[in-house]
LUMTORDREN-736068 format. One record per residue: x, z, y of N, C-alpha, C in turn; residue in three letters. Coordinates in Angstrom, 1 decimal. Layout:
<rs>
nxx  nzz  nyy  caxx  cazz  cayy  cxx  czz  cyy  resn
X  Z  Y  X  Z  Y  X  Z  Y  ALA;
...
</rs>
This chain:
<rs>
nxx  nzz  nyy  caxx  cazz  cayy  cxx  czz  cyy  resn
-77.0  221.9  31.5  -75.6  221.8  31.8  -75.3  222.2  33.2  UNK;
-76.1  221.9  34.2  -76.0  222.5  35.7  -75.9  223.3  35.7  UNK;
-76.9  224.4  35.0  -77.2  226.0  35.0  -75.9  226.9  34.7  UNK;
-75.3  226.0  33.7  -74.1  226.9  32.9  -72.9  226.4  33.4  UNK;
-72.8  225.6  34.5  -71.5  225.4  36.0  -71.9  226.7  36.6  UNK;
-73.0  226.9  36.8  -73.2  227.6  38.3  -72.9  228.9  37.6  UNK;
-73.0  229.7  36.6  -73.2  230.9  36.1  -71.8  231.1  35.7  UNK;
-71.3  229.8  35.2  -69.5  230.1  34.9  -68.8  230.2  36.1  UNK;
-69.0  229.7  37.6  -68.5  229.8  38.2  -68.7  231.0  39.6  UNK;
-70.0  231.7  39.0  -70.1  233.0  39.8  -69.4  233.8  38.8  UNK;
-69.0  233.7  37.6  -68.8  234.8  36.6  -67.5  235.0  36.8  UNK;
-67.1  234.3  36.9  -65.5  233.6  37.1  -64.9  234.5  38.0  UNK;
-65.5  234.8  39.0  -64.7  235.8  40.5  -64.2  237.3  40.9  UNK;
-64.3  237.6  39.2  -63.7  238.9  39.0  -62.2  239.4  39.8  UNK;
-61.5  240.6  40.1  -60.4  240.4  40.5  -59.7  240.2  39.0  UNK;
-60.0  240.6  37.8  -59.0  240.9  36.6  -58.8  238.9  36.4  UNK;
-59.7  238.3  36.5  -60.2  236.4  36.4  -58.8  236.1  37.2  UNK;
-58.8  236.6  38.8  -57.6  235.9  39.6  -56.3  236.6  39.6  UNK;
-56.2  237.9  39.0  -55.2  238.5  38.5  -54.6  237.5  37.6  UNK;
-55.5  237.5  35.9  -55.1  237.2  34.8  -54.4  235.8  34.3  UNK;
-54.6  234.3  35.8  -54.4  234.0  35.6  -55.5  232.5  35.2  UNK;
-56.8  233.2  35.4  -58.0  232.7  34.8  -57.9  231.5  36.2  UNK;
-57.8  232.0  37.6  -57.6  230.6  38.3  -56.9  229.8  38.5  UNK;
-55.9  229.5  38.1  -54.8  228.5  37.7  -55.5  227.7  36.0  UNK;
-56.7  227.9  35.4  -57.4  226.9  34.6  -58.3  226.5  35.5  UNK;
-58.9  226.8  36.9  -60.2  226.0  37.2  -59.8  224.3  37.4  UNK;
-61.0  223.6  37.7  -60.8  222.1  37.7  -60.0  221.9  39.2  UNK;
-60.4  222.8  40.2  -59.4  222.2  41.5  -58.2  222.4  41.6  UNK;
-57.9  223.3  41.1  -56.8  223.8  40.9  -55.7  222.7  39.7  UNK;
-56.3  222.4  38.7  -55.9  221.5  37.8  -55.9  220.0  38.6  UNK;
-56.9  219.6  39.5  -56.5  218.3  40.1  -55.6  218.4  41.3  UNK;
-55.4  219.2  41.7  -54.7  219.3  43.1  -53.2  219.8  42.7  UNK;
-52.6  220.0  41.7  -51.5  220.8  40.6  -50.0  220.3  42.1  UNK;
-50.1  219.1  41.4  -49.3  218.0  42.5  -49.0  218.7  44.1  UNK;
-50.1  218.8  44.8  -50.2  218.9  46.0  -50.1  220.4  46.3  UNK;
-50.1  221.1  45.2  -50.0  222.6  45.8  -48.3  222.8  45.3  UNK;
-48.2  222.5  44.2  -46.6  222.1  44.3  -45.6  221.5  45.3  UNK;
-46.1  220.6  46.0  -45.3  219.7  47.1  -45.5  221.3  48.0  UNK;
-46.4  222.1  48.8  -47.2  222.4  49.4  -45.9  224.1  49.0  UNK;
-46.0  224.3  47.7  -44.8  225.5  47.7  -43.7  225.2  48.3  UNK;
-43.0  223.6  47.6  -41.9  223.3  48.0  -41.7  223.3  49.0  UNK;
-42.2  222.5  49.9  -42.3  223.0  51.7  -42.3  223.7  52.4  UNK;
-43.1  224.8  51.5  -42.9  226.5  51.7  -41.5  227.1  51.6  UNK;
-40.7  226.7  50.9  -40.1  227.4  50.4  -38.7  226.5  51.3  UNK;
-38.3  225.4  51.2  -37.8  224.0  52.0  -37.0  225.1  54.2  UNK;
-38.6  225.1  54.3  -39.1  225.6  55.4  -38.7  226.9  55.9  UNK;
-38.8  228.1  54.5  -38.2  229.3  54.6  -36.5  229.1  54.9  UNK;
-36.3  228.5  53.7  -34.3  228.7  53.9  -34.2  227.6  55.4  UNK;
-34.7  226.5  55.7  -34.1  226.1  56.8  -34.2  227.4  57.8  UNK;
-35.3  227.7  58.1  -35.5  228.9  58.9  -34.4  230.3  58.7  UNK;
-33.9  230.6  58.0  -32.8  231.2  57.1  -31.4  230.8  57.8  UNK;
-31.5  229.6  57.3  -30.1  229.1  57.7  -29.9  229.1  59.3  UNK;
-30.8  228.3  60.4  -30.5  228.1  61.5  -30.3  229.9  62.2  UNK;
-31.0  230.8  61.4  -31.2  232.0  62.1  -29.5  232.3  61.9  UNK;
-29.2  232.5  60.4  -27.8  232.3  60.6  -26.3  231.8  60.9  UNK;
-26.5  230.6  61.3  -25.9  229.7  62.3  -26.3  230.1  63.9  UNK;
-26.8  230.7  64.2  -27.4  231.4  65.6  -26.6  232.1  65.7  UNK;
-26.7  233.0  64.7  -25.8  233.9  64.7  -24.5  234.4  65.0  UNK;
-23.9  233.2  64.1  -22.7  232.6  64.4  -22.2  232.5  65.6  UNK;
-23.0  231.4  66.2  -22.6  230.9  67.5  -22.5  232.0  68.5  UNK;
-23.5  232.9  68.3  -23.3  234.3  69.0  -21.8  235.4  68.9  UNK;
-21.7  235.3  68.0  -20.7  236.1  67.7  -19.2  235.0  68.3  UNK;
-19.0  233.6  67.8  -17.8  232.9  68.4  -18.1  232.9  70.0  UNK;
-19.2  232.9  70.6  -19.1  232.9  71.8  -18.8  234.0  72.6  UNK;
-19.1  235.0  71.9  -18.2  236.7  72.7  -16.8  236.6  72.4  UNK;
-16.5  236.0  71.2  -14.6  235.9  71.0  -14.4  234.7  71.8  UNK;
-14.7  233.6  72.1  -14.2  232.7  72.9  -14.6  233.9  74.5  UNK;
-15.2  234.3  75.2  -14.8  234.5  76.2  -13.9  236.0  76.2  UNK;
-14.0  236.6  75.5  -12.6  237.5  75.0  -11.4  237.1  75.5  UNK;
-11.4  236.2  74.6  -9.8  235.3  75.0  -10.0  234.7  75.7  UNK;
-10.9  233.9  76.1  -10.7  233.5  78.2  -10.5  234.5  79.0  UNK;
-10.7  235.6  78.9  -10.4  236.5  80.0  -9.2  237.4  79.3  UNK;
-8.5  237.5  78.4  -7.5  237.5  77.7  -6.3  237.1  78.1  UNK;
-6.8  235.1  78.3  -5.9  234.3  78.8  -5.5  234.4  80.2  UNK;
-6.4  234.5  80.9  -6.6  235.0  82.5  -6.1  235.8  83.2  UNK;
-5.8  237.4  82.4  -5.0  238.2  82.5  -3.4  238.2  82.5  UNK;
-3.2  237.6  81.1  -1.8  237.3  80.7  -1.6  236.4  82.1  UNK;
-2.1  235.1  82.6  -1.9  234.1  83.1  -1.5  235.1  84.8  UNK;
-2.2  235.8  84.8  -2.1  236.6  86.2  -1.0  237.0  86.1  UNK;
-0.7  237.9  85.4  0.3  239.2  85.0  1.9  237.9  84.6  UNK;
2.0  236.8  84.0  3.0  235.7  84.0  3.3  235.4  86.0  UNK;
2.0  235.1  86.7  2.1  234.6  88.2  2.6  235.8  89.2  UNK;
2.3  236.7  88.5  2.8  237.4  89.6  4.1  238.1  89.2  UNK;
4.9  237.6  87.8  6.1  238.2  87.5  7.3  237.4  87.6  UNK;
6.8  236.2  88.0  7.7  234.7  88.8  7.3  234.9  90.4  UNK;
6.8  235.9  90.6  7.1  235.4  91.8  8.4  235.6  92.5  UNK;
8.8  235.2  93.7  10.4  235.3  94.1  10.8  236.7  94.4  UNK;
10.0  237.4  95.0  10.2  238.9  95.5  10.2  239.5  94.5  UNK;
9.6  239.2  92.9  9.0  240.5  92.1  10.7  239.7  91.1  UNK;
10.9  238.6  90.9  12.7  238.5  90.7  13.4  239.6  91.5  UNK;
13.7  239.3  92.9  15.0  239.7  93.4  14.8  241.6  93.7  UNK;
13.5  241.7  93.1  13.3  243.4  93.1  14.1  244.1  91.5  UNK;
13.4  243.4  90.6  14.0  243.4  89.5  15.4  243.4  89.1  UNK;
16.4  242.3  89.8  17.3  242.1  90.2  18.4  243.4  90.6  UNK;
17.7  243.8  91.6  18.3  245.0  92.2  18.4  246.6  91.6  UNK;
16.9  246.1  91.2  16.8  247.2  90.0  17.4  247.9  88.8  UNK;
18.1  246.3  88.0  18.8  246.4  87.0  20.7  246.1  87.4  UNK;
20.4  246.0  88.9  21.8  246.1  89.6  22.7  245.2  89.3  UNK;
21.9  243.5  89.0  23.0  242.9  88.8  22.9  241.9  90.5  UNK;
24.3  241.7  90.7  25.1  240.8  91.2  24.5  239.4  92.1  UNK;
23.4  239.1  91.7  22.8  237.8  91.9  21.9  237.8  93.6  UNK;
22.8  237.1  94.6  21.9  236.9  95.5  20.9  235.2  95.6  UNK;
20.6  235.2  96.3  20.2  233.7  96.1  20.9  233.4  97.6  UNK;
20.6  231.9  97.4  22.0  231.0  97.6  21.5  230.7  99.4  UNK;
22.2  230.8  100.4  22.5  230.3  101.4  22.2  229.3  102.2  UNK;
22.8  228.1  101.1  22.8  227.2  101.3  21.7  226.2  100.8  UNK;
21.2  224.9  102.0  20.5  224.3  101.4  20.5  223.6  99.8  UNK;
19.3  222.8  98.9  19.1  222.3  98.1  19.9  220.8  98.6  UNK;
20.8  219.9  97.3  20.3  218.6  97.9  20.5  218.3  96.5  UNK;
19.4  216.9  96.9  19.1  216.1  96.0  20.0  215.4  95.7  UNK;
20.6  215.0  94.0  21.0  213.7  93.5  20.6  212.9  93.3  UNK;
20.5  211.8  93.2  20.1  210.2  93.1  21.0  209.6  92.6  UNK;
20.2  208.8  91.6  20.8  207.5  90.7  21.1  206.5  91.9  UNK;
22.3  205.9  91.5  22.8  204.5  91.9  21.6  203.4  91.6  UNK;
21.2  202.9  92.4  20.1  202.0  92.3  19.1  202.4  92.5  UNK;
19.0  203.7  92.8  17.3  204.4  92.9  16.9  204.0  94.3  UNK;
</rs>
């Protein structure tokens, strides 16, 4: 019975044997069935997380060029608003479009509530 283990299991090592399917019948393979299954699944578990975070990376790459886009977007506008209030860049405009409006003379004064 020993003799004819050892002869079936050198005989066994053909490539057509692990091609055809012949090793998915040996005994370790048959007791370990479980564990090489868990062993894909983790494989595989493993691959798509790796998958996924690559493409969530991704992501974050790409929203982070459009968020600072529009921060320096904002920046611009924000500049180009400050310097079109300012008081000189009014009463240039003013003149330019020829209307009428000087500014006023006279001081500001404050109203106040009765009781304030």
């Amino acid at each position: 019975m020993l003799v004819s283990k050892q002869t079936k299991k050198k005989k066994k090592k053909t490539l057509s044997h692990i091609f055809g399917g012949g090793l998915l019948t040996e005994d370790f393979v048959i007791r370990q069935f479980k564990l090489l299954v868990l062993i894909v699944f983790l494989i595989i578990i493993f691959i798509s997380n790796r998958y996924y975070c690559m493409k969530k990376l991704t992501e974050i790459e790409n929203l982070t060029t459009i968020l600072q886009d529009v921060k320096y977007e904002s920046l611009i506008i924000s500049t180009e608003l400050t310097s079109s209030c300012r008081r000189s860049h009014i009463e240039e405009m003013l003149i330019n479009k020829g209307i009428e409006l000087r500014p006023s003379k006279a001081s500001v004064y404050e109203i106040h509530r009765y009781g304030d």
